[in-house]
Each structure stands twice: as C-alpha cells, then as structure tokens.
DSSP file (Angstrom, degrees, kcal/mol; ACC not computed):
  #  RESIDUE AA STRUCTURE BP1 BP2  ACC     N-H-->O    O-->H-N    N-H-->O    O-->H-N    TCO  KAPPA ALPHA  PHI   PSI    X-CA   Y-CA   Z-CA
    1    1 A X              0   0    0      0, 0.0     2,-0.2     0, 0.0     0, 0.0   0.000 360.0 360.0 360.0 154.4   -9.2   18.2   -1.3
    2    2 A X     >  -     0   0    0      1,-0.1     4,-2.4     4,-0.0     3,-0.1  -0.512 360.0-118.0-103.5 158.5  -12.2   18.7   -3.5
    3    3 A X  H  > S+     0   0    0      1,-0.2     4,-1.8    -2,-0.2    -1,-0.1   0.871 112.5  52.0 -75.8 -16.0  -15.0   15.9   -2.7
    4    4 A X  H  > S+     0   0    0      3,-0.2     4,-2.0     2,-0.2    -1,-0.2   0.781 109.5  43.9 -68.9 -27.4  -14.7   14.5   -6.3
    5    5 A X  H  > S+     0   0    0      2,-0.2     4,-2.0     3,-0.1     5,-0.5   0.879 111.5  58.8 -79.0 -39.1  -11.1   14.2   -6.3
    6    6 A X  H  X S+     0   0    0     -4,-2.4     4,-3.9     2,-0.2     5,-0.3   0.989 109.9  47.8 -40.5 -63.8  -12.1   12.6   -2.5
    7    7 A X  H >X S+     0   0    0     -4,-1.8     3,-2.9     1,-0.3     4,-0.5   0.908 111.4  46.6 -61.8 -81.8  -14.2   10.0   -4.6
    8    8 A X  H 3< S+     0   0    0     -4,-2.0    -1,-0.3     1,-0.4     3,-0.3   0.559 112.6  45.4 -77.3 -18.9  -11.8    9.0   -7.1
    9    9 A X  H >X S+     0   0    0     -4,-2.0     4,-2.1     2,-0.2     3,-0.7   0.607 102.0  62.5 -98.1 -11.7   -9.2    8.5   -5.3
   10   10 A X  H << S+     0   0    0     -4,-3.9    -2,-0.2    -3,-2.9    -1,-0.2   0.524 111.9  50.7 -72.4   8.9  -11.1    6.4   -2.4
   11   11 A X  T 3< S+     0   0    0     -4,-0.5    -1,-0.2    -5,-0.3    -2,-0.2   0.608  97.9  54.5 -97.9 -36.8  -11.6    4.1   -5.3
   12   12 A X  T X> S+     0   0    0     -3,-0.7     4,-2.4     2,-0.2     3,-1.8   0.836 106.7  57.8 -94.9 -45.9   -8.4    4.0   -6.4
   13   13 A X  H 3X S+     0   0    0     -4,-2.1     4,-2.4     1,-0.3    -1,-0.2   0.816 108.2  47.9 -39.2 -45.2   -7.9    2.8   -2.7
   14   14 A X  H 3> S+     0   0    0     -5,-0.3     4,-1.0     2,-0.2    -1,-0.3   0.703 103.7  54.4 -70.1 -29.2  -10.3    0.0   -3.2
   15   15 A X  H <> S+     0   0    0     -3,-1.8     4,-1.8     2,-0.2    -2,-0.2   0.881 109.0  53.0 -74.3 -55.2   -8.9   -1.3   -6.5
   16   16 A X  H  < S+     0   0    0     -4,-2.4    15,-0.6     1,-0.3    -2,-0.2   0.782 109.9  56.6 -50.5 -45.5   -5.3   -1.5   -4.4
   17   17 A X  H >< S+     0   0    0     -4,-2.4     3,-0.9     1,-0.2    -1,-0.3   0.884 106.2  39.0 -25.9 -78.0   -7.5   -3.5   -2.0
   18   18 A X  H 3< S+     0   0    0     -4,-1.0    -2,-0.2     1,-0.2    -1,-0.2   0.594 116.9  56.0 -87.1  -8.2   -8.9   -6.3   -4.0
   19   19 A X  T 3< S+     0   0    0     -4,-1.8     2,-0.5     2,-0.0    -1,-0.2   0.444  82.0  93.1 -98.4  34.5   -5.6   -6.7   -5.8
   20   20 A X    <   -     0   0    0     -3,-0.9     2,-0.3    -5,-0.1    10,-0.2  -0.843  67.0-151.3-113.1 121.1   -3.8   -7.1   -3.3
   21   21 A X  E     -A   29   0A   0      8,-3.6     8,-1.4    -2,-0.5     2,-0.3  -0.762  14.4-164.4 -94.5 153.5   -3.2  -11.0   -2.2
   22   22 A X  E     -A   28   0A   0     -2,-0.3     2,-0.4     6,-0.2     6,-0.2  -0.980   1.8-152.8-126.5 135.5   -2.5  -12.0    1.4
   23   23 A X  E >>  -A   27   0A   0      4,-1.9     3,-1.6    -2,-0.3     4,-1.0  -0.982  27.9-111.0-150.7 161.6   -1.3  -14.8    2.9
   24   24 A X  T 34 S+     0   0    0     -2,-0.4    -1,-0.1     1,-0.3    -2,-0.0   0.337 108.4  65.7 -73.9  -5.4   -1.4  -16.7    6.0
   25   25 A X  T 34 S-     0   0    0     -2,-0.5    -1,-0.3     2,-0.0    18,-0.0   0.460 118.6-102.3-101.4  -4.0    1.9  -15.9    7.0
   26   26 A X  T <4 S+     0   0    0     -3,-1.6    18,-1.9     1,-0.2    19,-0.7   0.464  83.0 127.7  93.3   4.9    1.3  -12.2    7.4
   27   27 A X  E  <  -A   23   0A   0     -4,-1.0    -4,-1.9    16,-0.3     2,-0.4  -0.186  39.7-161.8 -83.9 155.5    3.1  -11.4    3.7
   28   28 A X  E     -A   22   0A   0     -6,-0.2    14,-1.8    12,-0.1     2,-0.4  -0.957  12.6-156.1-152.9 167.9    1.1   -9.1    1.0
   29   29 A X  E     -A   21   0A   0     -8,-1.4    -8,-3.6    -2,-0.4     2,-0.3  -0.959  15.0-152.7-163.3 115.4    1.7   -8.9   -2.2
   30   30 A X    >   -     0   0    0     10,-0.5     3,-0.9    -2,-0.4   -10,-0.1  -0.702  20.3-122.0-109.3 158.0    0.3   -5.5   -3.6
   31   31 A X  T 3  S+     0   0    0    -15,-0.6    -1,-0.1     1,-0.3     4,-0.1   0.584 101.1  84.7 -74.3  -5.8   -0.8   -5.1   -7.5
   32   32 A X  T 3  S+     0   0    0    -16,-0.1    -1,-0.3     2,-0.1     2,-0.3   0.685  83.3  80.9 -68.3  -5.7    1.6   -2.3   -8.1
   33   33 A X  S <  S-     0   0    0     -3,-0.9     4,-0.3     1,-0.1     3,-0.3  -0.642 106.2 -76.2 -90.7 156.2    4.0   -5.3   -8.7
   34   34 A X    >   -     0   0    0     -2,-0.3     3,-2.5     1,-0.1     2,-0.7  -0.066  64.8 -90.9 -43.5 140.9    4.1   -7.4  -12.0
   35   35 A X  T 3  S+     0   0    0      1,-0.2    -1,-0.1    -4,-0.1     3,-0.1  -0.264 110.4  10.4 -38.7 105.8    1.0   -9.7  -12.2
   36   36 A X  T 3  S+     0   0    0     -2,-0.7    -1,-0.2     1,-0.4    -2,-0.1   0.456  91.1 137.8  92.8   2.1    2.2  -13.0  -10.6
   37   37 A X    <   -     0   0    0     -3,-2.5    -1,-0.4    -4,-0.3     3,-0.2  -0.683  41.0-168.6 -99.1 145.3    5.0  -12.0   -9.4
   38   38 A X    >   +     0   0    0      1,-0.1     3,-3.2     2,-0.1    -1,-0.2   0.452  70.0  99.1 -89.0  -4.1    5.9  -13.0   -5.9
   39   39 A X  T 3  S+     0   0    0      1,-0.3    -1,-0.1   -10,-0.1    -2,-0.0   0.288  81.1  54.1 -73.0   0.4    8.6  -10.5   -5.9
   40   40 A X  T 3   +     0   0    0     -3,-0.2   -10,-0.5    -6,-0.1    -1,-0.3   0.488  69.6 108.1-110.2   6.4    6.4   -8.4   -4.1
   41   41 A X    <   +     0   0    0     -3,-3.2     2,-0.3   -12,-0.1   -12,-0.2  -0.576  37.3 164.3-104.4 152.2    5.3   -9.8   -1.3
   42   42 A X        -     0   0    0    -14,-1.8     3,-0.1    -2,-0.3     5,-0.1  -0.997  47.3 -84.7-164.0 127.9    6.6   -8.5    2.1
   43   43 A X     >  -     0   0    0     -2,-0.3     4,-1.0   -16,-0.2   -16,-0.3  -0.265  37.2-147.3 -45.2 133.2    5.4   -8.9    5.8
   44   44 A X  H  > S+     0   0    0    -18,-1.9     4,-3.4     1,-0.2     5,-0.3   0.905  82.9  74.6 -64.1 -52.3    3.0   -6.4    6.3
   45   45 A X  H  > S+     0   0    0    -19,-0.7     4,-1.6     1,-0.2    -1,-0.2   0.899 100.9  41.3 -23.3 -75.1    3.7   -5.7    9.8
   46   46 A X  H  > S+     0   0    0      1,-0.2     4,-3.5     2,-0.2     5,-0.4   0.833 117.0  45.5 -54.1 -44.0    6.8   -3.9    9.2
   47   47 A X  H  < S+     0   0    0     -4,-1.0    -1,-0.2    -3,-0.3    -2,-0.2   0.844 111.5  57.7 -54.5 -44.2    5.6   -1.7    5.9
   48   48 A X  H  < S+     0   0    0     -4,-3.4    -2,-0.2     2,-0.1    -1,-0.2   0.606 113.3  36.0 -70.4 -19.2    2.3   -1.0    8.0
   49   49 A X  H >X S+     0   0    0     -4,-1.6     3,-1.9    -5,-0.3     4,-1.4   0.823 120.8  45.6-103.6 -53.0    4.4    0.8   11.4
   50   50 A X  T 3< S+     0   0    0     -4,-3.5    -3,-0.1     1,-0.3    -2,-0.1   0.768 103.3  59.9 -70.4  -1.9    7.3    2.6    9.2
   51   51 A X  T 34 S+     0   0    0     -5,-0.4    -1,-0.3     1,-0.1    -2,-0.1   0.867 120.2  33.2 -84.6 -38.3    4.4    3.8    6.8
   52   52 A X  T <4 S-     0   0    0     -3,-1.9    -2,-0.2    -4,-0.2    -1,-0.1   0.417 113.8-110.7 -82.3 -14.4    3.3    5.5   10.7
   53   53 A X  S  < S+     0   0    0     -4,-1.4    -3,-0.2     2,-0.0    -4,-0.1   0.996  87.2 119.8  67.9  57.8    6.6    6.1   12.0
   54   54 A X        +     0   0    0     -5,-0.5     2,-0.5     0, 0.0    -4,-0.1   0.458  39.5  97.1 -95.6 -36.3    5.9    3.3   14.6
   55   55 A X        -     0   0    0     -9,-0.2     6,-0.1     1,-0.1    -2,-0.0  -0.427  54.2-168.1 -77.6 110.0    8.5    1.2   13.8
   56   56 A X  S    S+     0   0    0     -2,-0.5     2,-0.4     1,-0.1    -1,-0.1   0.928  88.1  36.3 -91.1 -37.5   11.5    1.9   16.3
   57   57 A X        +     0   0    0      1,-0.1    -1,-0.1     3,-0.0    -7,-0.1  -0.814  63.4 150.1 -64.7 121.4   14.1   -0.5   13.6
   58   58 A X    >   +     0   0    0     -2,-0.4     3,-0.8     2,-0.1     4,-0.1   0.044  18.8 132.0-138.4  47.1   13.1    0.2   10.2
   59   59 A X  T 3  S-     0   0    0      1,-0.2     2,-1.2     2,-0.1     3,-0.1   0.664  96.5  -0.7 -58.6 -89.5   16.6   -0.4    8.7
   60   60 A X  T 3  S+     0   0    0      1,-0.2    -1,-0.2     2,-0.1    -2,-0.1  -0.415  81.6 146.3 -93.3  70.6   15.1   -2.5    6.3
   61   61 A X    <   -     0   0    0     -2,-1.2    -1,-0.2    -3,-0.8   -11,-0.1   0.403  69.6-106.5 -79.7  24.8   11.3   -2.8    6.7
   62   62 A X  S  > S+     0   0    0     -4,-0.1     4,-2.6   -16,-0.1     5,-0.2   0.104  87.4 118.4  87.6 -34.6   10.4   -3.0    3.2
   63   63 A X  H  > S+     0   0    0      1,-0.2     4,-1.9     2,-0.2    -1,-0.1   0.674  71.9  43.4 -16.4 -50.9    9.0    0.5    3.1
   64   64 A X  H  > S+     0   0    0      1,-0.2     4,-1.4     2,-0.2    -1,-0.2   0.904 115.5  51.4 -91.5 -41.5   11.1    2.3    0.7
   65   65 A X  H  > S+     0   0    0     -3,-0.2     4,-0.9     2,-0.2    -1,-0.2   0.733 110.0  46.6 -31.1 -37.3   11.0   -0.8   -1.8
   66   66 A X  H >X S+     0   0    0     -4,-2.6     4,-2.5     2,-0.1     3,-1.2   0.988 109.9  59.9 -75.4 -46.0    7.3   -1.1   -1.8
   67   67 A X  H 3X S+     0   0    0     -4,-1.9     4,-3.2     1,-0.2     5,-0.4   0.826 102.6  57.1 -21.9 -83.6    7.3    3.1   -2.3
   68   68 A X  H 3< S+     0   0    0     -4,-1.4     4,-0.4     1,-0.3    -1,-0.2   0.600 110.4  38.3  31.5 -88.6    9.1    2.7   -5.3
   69   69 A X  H <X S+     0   0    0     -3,-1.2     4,-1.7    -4,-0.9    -1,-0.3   0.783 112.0  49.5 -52.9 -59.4    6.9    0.7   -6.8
   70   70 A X  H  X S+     0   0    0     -4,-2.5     4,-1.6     1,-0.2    -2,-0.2   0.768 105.3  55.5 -99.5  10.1    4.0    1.7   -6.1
   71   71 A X  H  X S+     0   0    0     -4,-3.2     4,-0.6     2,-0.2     5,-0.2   0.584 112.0  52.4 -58.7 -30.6    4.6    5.6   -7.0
   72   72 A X  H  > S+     0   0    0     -5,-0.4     4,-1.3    -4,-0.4    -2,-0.2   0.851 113.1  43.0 -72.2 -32.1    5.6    4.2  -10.6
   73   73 A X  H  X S+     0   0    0     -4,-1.7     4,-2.4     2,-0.2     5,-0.5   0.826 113.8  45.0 -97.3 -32.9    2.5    2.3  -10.7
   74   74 A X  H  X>S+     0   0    0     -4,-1.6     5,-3.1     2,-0.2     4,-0.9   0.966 115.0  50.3 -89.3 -49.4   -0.4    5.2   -9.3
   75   75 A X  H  X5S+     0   0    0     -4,-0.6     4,-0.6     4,-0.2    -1,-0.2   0.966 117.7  42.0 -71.6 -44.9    1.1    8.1  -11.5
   76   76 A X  H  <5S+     0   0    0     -4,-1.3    -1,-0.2    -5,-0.2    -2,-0.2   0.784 127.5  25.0 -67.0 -25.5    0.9    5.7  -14.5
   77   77 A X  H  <5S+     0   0    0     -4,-2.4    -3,-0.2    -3,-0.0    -1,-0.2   0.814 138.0  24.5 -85.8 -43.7   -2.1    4.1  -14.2
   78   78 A X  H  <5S-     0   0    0     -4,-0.9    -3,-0.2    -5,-0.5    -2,-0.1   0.899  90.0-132.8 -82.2 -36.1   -4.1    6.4  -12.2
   79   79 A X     << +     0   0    0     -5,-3.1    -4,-0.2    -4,-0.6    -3,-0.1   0.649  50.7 152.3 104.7  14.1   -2.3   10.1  -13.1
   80   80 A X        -     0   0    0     -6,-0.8    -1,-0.2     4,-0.1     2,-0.2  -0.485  39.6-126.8 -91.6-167.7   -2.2   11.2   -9.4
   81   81 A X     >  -     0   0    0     -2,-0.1     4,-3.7    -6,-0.0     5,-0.1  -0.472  33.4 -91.8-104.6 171.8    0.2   13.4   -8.1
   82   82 A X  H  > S+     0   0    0      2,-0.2     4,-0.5     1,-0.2    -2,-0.1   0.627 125.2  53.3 -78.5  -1.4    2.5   13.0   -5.3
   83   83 A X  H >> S+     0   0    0      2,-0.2     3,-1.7     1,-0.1     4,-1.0   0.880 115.1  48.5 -68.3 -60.1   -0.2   14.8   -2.5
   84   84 A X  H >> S+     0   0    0      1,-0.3     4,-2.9     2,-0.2     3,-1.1   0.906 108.3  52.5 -54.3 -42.5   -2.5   12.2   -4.0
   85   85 A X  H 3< S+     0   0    0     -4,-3.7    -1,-0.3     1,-0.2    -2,-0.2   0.652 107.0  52.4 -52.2 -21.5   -0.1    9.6   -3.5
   86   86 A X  H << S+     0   0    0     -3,-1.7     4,-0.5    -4,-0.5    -1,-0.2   0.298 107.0  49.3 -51.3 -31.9    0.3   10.4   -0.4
   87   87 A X  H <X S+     0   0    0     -3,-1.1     4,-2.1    -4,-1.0    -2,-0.2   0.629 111.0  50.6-133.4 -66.0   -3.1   10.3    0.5
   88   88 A X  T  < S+     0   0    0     -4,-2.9    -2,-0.2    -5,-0.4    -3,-0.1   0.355 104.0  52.6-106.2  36.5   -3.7    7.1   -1.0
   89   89 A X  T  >>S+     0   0    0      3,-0.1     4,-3.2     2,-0.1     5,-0.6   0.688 108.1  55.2 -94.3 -51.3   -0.9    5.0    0.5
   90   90 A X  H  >5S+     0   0    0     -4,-0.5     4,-3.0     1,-0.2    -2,-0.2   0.900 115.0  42.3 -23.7 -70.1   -2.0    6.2    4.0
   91   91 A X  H  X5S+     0   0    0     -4,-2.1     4,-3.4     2,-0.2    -1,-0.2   0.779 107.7  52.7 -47.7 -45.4   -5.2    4.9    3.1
   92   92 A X  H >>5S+     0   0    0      2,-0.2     3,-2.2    -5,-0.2     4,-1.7   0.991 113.8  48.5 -58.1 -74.2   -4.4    1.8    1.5
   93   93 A X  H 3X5S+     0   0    0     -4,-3.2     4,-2.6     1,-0.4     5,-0.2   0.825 113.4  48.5 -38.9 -58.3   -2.4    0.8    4.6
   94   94 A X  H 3X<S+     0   0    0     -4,-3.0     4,-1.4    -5,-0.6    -1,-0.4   0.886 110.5  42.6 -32.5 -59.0   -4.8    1.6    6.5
   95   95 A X  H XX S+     0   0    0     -4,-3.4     3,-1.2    -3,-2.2     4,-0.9   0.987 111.2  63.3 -67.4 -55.9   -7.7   -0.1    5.0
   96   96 A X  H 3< S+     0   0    0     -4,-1.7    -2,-0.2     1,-0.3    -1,-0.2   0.832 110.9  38.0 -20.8 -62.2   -5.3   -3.4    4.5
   97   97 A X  H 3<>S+     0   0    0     -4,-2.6     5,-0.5     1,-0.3     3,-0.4   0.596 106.6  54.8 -98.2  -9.4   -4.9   -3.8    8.0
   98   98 A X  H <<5S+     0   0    0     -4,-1.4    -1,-0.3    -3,-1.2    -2,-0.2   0.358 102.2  86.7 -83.0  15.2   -8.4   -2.9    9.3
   99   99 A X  T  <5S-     0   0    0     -4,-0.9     2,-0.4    -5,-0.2    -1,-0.2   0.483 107.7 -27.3 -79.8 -12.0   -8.9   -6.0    6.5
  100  100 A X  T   5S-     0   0    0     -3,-0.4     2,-2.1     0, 0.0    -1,-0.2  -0.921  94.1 -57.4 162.8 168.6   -8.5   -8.9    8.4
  101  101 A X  T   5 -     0   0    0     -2,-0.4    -3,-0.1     1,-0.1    -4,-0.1  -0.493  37.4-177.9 -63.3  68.0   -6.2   -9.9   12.1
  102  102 A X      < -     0   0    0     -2,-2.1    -1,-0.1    -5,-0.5   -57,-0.1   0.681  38.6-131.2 -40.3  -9.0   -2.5   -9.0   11.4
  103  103 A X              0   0    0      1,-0.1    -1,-0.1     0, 0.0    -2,-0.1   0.885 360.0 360.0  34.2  54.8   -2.1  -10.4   15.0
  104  104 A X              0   0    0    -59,-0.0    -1,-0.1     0, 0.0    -2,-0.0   0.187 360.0 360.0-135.7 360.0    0.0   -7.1   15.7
C-alpha cells in the first residue's frame, strides 16, 4: 500500500470514528447506517472479537449485518475497493475500541 493511499484511507478511518455514537451500554451505532437511525446500533463487544476471530459463538454477533452495510456505504462514498475495505474495517474496529473502556 502506497503511503498516499495509506493517508486517505486513515482518514476515512477517522471520519468512521467521529460518526460513530456510543452509548453507555456498550452499543455503537456506526454512520454507514441511515442518519438517526437506531437500527444500527449493536453491542460492540461481539462485532469487535468476530471482526478478530476471537469470538468462540459468533452465530449471530452482528458481524455480517454491520459488513453489509458498511461495504455499501465505503465503496459509495469513499470509492475503495474491497483490499481497502478490508484495511479500513480492521482499523476502524480497532481505533473504536482503543476509544474509550469497553470493559472487555
């Protein structure tokens, strides 16, 4: 990966970041979902170990739903591709959870 492509998409990461709402209950609610809509929010916990292959149940941890979504939303707004999508879900997750105490 080229270090400009590096930069725009660690950016991209960052927009995902600050739209993302959180709430005391351990739930997120990422901006690849309609604006307002609660219809995204999902414990983090679960999304954040099957996203790592930690998660020893993941019959439904939300994963594949959130995926979905937000694969519709980074190739239409941003344009990446699916290496790049790849690249910056990893990240996102990542950055989300070094974000504040998940207590996990």
């Amino acid at each position: 990966m080229e270090d400009n492509q590096r930069i725009y998409l660690d950016k991209v990461v960052e927009l995902l970041i600050k739209g993302t709402e959180v709430g005391d209950g351990n739930w997120f609610n990422p901006p690849y979902y309609y604006p307002g809509s609660t219809s995204g929010r999902t414990f983090f916990r679960d999304v954040y170990l099957d996203t790592f292959g930690l998660l020893k149940n993941n019959f439904y941890s939300g994963l594949p739903t959130q995926l979905i979504y937000f694969k519709d939303y980074c190739s239409n707004v941003y344009g990446l591709s699916q290496e790049e999508m790849s690249y910056v879900w990893k990240e996102y997750m990542t950055k989300l959870y070094e974000s504040r105490n998940w207590r996990f």
